[in-house]
VEXPAKE-122992 format. One record per atom (N, C-alpha, C): residue in one letter; x, y, z. Coordinates in steps of 0.05 Angstrom, whole numbers, plus 5000, padded with zeros to 4 digits. Layout:
N
AXYZ;...
***
This chain:
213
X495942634395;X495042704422;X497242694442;X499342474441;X501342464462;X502442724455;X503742764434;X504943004424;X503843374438;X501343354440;X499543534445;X500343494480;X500043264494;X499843264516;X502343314534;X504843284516;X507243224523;X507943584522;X506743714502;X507544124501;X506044224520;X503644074528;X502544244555;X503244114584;X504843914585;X506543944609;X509344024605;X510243974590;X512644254590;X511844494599;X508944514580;X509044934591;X508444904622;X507844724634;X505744784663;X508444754683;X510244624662;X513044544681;X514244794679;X514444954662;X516345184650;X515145444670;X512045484670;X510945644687;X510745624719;X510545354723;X511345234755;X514845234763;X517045294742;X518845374750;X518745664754;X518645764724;X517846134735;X517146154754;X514946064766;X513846124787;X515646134824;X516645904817;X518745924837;X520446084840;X522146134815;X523346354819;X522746654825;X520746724819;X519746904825;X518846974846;X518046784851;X516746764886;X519446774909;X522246814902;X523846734915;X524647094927;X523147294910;X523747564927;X520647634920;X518747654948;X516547754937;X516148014952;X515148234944;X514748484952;X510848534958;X510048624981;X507648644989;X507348994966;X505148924964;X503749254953;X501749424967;X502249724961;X500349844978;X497349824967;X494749934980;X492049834976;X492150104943;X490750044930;X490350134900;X487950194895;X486950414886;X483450514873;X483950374846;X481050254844;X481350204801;X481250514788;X479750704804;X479350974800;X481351164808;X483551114799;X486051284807;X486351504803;X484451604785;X484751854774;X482252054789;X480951864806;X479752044837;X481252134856;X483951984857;X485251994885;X487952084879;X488452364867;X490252474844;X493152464879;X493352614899;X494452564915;X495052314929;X493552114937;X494751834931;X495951744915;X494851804893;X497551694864;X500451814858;X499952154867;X502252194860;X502952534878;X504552554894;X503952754908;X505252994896;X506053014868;X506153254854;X504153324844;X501753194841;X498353244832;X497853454857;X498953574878;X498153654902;X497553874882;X495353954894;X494954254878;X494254474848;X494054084836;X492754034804;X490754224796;X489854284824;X486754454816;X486754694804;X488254834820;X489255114820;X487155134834;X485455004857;X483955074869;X483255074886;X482355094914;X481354864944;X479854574927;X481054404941;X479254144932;X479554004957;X477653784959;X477853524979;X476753344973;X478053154976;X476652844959;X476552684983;X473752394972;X473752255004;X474152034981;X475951784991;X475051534979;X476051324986;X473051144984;X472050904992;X471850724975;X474250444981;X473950204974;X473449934993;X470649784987;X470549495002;X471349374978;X473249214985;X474248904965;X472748744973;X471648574957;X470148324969;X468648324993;X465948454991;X464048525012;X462948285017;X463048195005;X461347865014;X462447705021;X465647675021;X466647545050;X467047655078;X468047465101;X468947595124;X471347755123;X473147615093;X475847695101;X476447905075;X474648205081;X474648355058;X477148475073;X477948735048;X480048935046;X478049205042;X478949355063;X476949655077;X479349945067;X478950085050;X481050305046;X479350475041;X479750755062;X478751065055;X480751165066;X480751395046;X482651635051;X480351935045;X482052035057;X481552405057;X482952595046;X483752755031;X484952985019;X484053185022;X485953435020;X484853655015;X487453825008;X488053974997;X489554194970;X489154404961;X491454474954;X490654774955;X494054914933;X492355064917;X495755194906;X496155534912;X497655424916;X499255804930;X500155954909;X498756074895;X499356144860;X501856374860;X501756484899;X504456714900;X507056544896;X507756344908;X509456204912;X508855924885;X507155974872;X506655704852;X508155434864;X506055454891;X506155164911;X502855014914;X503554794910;X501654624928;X501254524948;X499754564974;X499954474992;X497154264997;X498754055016;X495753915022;X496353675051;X493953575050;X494353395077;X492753045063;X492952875064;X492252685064;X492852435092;X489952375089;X489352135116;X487951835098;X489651755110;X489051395098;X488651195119;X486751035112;X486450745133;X486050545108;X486750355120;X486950065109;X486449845133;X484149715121;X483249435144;X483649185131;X485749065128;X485248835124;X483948565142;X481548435129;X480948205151;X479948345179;X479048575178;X478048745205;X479848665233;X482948635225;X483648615245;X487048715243;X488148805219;X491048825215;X489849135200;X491349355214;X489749595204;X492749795210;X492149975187;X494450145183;X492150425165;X494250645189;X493350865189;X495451115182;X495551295164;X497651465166;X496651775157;X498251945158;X497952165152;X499752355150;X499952375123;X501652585108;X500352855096;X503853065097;X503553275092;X504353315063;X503253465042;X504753335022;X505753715004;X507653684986;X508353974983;X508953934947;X508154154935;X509154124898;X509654364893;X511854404878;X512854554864;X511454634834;X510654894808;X509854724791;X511854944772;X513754864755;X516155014748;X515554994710;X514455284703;X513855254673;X516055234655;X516255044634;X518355074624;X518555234591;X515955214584;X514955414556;X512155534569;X511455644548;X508155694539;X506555614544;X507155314535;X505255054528;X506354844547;X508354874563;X509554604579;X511054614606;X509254464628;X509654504653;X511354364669;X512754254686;X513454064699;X513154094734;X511953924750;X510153924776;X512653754797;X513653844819;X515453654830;X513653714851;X513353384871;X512053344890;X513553154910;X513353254935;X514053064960;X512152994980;X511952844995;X510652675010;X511752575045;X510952735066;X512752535097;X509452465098;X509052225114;X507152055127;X508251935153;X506352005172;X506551885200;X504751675198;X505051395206;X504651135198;X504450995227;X501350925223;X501550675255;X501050405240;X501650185255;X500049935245;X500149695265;X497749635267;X496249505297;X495549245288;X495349035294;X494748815297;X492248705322;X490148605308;X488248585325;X488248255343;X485748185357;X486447965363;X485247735355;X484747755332;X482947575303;X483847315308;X486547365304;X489147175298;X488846975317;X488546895343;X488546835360;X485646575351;X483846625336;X482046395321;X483146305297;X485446305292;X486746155269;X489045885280;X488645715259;X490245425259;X493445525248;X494645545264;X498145535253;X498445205239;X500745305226;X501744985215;X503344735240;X504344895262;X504744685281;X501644475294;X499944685285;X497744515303;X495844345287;X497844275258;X496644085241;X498943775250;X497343565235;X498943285233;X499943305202;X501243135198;X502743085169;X500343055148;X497743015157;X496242945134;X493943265138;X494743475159;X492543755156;X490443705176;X490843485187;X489443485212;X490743575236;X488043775253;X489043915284;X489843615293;X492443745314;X493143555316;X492243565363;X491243815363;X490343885390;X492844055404;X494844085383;X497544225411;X496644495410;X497544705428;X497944925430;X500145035410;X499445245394;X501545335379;X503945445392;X506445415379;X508645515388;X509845875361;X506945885353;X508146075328;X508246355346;X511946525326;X511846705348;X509047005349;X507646995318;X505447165320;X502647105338;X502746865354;X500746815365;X501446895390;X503646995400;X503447025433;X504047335432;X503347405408;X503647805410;X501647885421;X500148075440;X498648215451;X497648465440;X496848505424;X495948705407;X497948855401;X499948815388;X502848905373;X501449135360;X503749405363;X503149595340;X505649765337;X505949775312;X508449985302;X507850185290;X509050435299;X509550755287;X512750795270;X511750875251;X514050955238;X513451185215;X515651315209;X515451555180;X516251485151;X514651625137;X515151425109;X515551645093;X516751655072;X516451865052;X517051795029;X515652015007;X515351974978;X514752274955;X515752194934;X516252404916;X515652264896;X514652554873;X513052544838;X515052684832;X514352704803;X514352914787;X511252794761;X511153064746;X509053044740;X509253244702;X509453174686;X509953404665;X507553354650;X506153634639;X503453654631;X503153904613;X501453904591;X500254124581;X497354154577;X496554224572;X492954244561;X491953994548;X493853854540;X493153614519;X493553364537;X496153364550;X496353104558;X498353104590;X499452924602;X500552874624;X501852654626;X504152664638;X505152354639;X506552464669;X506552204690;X508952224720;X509652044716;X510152094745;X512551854756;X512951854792;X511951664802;X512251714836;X513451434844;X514851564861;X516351364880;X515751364909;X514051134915;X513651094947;X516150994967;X515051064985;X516650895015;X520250865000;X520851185001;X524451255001;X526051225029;X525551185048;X525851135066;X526450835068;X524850705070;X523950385062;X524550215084;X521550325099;X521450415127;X520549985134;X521849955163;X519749745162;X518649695192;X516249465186;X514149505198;X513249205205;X514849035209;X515148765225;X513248775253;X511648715257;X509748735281;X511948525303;X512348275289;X513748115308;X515648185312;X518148305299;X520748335314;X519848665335;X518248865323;X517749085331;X517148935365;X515148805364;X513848695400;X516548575414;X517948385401;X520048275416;X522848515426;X522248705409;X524748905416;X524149115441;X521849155431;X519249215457;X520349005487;X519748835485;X519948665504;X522348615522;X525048655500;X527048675513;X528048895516;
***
């Protein structure tokens, strides 16, 4: 039993180091359908025009409806392929609510190429610009910062000194862009998309303070 007990704190030690290190560059992600293959222009903006047809898709995700502090994502599409020019054109609109109070809205134009290379085998190049707001509500303002705890997590009664608590409804605009490709036949498909080439950013706090000065 010591033996037994002594390999499962190694591993919890081995995984609580990973963990640190990993945590030492962390990257936020954008909001995700489990149904990806509804939201063919969200996933990949060389899908623009997949149809060979007019299409428009609406879609709606609540994460965790039964808390206060759900995650709210709908978007809009619509597409179209230009069979003179073998283009796809389209428009997509996205919102994202996190916590009904940190909300980001954008809207891109999106364009595909679809370039045959046999008979049987296609290849789809797709690009992506998005005009991008993101607002901060005043939620925040009922939350405990860590200054306004004591050493043991108790309020300690001060007024916070954190710099996101004295923002005034902060909001940043910025442009984002992204590109697919997409290769497909009758049988099967495989891409590849790359978001936010730009790698745009969107700091609410330094954005207000630069504002300010």
């Amino acid at each position: 039993m010591e033996k037994v007990f002594q390999i499962i704190t190694k591993t919890k030690l081995f995984y609580l180091f990973l963990g640190q290190i990993i945590s030492q560059n962390c990257l936020a992600q954008d909001p995700l359908y489990s149904q990806y293959y509804a939201a063919p222009m969200y996933l990949n903006p060389a899908l623009t025009g997949s149809s060979n047809i007019p299409r428009f898709t609406l879609n709606y995700r609540n994460q965790w409806p039964g808390l206060s502090a759900n995650y709210v994502t709908t978007s809009f599409s619509a597409d179209h392929f230009i069979e003179k020019y073998n283009s796809g054109v389209g428009l997509l609109f996205t919102s994202d609510n996190q916590y009904s109070d940190l909300n980001t809205t954008n809207v891109g134009l999106l364009y595909s190429y679809n370039q045959p290379i046999n008979d049987d085998l296609a290849i789809r190049f797709g690009m992506q610009g998005s005009y991008n707001s993101r607002s901060l509500g005043n939620k925040w303002a009922q939350f405990t910062f860590g200054d306004q705890l004591d050493q043991f997590g108790n309020p300690n009664g001060n007024a916070t000194s954190d710099p996101i608590a004295q923002l005034d409804n902060p909001r940043i605009n910025y442009l984002d862009f992204s590109t697919g490709t997409v290769l497909y036949n009758d049988n099967f498909w495989a891409g590849l998309g790359v978001k936010h080439l730009n790698r745009p950013k969107f700091n609410l706090v330094e954005s207000a303070q630069t504002v300010r000065m």
